[in-house]
C-alpha positions in Angstrom: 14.6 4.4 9.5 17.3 2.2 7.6 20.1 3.8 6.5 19.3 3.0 2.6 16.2 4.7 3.1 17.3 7.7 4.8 20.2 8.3 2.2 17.7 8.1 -0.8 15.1 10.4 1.1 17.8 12.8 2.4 19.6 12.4 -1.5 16.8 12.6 -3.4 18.7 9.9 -5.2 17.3 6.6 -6.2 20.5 4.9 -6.0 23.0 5.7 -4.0 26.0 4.8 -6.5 24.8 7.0 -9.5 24.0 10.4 -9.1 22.5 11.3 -11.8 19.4 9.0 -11.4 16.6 11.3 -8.9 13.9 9.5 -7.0 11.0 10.3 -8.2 7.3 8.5 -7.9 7.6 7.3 -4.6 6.2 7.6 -1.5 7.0 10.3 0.8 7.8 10.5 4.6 4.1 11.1 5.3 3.2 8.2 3.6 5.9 6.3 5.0 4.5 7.4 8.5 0.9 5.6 7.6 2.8 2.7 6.4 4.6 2.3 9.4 1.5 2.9 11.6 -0.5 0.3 9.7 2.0 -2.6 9.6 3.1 -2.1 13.1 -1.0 -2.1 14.2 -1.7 -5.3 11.8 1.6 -7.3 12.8 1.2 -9.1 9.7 2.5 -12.6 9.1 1.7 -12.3 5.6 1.3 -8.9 3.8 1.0 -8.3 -0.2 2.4 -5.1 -2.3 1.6 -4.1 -5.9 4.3 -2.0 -7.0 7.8 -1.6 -5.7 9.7 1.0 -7.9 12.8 2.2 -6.3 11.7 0.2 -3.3 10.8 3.4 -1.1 7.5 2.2 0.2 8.4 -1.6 1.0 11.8 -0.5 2.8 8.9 1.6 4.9 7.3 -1.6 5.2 10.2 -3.8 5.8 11.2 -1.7 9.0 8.2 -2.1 10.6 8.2 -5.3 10.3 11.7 -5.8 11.3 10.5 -3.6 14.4 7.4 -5.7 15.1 10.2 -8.8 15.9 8.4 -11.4 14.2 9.0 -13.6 11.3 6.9 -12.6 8.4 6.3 -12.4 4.4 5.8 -9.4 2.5 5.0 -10.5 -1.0 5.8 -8.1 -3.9 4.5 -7.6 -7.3 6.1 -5.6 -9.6 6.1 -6.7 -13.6 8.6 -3.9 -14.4 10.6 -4.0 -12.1 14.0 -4.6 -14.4 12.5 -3.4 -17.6 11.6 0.3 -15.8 13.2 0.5 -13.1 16.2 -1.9 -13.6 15.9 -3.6 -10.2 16.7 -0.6 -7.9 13.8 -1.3 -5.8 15.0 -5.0 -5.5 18.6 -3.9 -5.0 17.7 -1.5 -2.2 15.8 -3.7 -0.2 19.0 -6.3 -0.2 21.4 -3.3 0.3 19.2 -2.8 3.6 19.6 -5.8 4.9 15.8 -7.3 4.0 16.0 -9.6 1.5 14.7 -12.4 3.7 11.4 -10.8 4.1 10.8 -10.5 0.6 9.2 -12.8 -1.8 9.5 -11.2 -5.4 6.8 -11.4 -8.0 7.9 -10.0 -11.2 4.6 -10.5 -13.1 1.5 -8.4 -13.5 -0.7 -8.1 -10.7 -4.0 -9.6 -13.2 -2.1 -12.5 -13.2 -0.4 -12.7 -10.0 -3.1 -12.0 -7.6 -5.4 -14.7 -8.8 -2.8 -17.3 -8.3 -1.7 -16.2 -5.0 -5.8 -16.3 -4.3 -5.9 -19.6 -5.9 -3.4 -21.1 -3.5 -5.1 -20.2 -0.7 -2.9 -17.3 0.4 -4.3 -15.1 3.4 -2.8 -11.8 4.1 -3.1 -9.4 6.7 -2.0 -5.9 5.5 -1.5 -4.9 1.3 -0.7 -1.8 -0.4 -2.0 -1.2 -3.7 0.2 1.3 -5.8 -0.1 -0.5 -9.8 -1.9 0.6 -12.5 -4.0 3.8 -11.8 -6.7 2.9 -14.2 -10.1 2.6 -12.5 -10.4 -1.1 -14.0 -7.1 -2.2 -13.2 -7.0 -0.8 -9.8 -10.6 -2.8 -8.9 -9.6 -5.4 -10.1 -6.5 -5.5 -7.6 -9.0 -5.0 -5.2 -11.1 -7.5 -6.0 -8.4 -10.3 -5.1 -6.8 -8.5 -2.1 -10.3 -8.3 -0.8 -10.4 -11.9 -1.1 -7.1 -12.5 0.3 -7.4 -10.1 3.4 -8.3 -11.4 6.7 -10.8 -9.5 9.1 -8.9 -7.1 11.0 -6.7 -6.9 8.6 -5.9 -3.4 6.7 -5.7 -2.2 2.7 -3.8 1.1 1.5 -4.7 2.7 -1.3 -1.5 4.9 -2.6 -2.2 8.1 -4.7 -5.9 8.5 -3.7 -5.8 12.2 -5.3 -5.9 10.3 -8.8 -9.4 10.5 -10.4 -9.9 6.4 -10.7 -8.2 5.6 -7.1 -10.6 8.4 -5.9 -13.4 6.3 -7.4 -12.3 3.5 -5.6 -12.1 4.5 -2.4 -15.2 5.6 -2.9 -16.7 1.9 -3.9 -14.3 0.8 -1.5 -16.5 2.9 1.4 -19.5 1.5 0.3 -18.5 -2.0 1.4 -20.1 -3.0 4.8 -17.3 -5.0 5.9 -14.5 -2.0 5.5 -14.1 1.0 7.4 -11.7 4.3 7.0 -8.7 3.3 9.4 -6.6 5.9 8.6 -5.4 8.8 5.8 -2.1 10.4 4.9 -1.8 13.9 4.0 -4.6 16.1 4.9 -8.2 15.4 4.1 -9.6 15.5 0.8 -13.1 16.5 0.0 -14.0 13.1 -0.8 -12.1 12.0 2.6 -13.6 14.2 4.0 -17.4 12.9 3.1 -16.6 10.2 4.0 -15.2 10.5 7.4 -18.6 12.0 8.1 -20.0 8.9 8.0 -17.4 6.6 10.2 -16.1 8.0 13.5 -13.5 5.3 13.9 -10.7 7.1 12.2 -7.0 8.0 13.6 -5.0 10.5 11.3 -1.9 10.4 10.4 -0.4 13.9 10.3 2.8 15.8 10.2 4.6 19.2 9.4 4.4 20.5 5.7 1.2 18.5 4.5 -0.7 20.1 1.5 -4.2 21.0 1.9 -7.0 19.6 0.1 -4.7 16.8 -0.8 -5.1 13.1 0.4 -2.7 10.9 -0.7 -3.4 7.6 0.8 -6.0 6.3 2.7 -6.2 2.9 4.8 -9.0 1.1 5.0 -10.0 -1.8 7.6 -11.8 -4.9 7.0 -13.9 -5.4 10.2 -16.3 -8.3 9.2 -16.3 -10.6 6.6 -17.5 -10.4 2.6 -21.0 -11.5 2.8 -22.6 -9.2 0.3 -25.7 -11.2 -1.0 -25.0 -12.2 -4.6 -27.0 -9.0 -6.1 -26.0 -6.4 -3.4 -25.2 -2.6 -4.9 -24.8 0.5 -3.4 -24.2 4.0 -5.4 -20.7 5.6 -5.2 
């Protein structure tokens, strides 16, 4: 772990020159530990984040891909990043030394993404930590979807939210995803759904809170072909 990162986790601090500003909304170690298990399994080239914050969950992702030893892109999306959270996240990931992996997008994810998609961009891992509202969050979806190669993997952060639950749920329902992996121990509605897919590695460590599932990974391992009028229940 970077020393940035450990400070602010060890702190509780979201930056480490002013003490009276706490970290708070961020991911925590065991999500940080699905993080890195997922980027260092995808080795992406490309890989896409909606939300930065303080920066916690892309310094996660920024040493695994300094571990993986490769050149790569992590593209990040954050429209208040300076108005909210007055470029900590930014700083951090500078003050760690991995500024060159980053490619800042300080617009909203509604706009960004369909540019990005427009462009042709492919990506290979994305996290998807925005706007919790069941709309907003599919419709981030929607475009990493379209942006994700096969093989590649999708996390969605704070799964125990009502509207993130529901789309994990539609998410499950798509033949060309499976359940790759889950922080934080399993949910009723991860648990459901684990019934179903046997392909599953869980991530796991000291002090998780039962009944709680935090973030869940999901795989895409085949192509979108849906035909044009395909719908399943969820």
């Amino acid at each position: 772990m970077n020393p940035v990162l450990e400070k602010m986790l060890r702190t509780n601090l979201a930056d480490g020159e002013n003490p009276d500003l706490p970290l708070h909304s961020h991911m925590d170690q065991q999500e940080g530990r699905l993080i890195d298990h997922v980027f260092r399994t995808v080795l992406p080239d490309v890989s896409l984040e909606i939300g930065c914050a303080f920066g916690v969950s892309t310094l996660y992702v920024c040493d695994a891909l300094s571990a993986n030893g490769k050149p790569a892109t992590h593209i990040v999306i954050d429209p208040f990043q300076h108005a909210q959270w007055r470029g900590i996240g930014i700083k951090n990931v500078f003050a760690a030394g991995y500024g060159h992996f980053v490619d800042f997008r300080q617009q909203k994810s509604e706009f960004a993404l369909p540019m990005l998609a427009a462009a042709g961009t492919r990506v290979q891992a994305a996290i998807i930590d925005g706007n919790h509202k069941f709309d907003h969050a599919l419709v981030d979806f929607f475009y990493v979807n379209r942006m994700l190669d096969v093989g590649g993997i999708v996390i969605l952060d704070d799964a125990d939210f009502p509207a993130i639950t529901r789309l994990a749920k539609h998410v499950a329902t798509y033949p060309a995803y499976e359940i790759f992996a889950v922080a934080e121990s399993l949910a009723p509605i991860a648990r459901r759904m684990l019934a179903k897919l046997r392909r599953v590695s869980l991530v796991s460590a000291p002090g998780w809170r039962p009944g709680i599932c935090t973030s869940m990974a999901f795989r895409k391992i085949a192509d979108d072909d849906r035909r044009w009028d395909w719908h399943a229940d969820f």
